[in-house]
N, C-alpha and C positions, 0 to 999 in steps of 0.2 A: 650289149646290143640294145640298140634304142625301140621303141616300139611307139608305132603310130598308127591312129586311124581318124575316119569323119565319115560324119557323113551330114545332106543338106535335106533339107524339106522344108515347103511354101503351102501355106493354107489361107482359107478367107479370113479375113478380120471378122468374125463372129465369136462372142462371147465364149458359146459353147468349145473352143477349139483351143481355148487356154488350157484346159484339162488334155488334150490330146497333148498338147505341146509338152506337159510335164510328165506323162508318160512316157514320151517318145524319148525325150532328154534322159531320162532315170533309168530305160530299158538302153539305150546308148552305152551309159555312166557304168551300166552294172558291169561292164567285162571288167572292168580295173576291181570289182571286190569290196566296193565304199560301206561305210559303217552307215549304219541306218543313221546317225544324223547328218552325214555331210550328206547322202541323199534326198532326206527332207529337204534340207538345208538349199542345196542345187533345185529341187523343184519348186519351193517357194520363191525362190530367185527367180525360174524361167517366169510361175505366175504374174510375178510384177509385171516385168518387163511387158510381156505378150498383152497384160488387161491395160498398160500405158497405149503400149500400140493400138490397140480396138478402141479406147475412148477419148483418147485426147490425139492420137495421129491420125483417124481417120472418124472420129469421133461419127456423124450421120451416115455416113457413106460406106461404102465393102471399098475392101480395098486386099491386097497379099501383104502379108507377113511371110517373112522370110527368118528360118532358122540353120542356121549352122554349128555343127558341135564337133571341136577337135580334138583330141588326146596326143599326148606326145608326152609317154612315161608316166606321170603321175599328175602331169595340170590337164586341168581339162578348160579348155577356151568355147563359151556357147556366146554365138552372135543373135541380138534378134534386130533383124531390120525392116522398117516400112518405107513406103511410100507416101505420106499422109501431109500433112500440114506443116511438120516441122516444128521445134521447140524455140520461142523467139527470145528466153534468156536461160541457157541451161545452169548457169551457176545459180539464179534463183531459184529455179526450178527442181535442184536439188534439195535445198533446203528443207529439212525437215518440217512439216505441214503444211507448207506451201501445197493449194491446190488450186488447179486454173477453173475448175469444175466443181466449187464449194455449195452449186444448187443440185448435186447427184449424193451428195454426202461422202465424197470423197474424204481421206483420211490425209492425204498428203504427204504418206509414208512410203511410198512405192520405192523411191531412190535409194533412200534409208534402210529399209528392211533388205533392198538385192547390195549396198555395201558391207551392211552390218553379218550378212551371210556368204561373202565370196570375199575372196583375198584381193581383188581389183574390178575396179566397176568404170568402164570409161563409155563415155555419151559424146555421141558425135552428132548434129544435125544443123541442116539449112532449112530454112524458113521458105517452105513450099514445096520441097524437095523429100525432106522426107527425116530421122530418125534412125540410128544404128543405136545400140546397147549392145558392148563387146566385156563379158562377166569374166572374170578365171579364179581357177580355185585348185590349188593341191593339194592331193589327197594325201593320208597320212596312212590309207589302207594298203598300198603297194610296196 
């Protein structure tokens, strides 16, 4: 028997709501039983993604963030998408220290640390439109 669930939630683009976001995702995560690292692992993922969206998609402005998290067996698929500005070269943009925001002291690892911790990391976006980050990850706990 196959076993599925989701569920969605949209917050403001405020700093403070990145931390909401990795609870919400990790209390989600917990019905499959995950080992304390691929949880860490999963939450420091959603952080990337959620602090790219609040400073570089919507960087002065409020704007929603939208999150979705799917399970199906043992991967788990978390979307995070904005509304904001858009990324205007995502294959630079992944690159390892590339940051567009080098006067915040940004590290330019954001992309790198949600790969090097989920099993696929794919980045969709238009230039004005907005930014999706769709992360998956099976767990080895089920």
């Amino acid at each position: 028997m196959e076993y599925q669930n989701s569920m969605k939630i949209s917050f403001m683009s405020k700093s403070q709501n990145e931390a909401f976001a990795r609870v919400a995702v990790a209390a989600f995560v917990s019905q499959l039983d995950p080992t304390v690292e691929e949880i860490s692992e999963i939450k420091t993922a959603v952080s990337e993604a959620v602090t790219n969206a609040v400073i570089h998609g919507y960087e002065d402005m409020e704007g929603e963030i939208f999150l979705s998290c799917t399970i199906k067996d043992n991967l788990v698929e978390i979307t995070i998408s904005d509304k904001g500005k858009g990324i205007e070269d995502v294959s630079r943009a992944r690159e390892p220290l590339y940051t567009s925001k080098p006067e915040l002291e940004r590290s330019g690892m954001g992309f790198t640390v949600m790969e090097a911790f989920m099993d696929e990391v794919e980045v969709e976006s238009v230039k004005g439109t907005g930014t999706t980050v769709i992360m998956r990850k099976r767990l080895t706990s089920i």
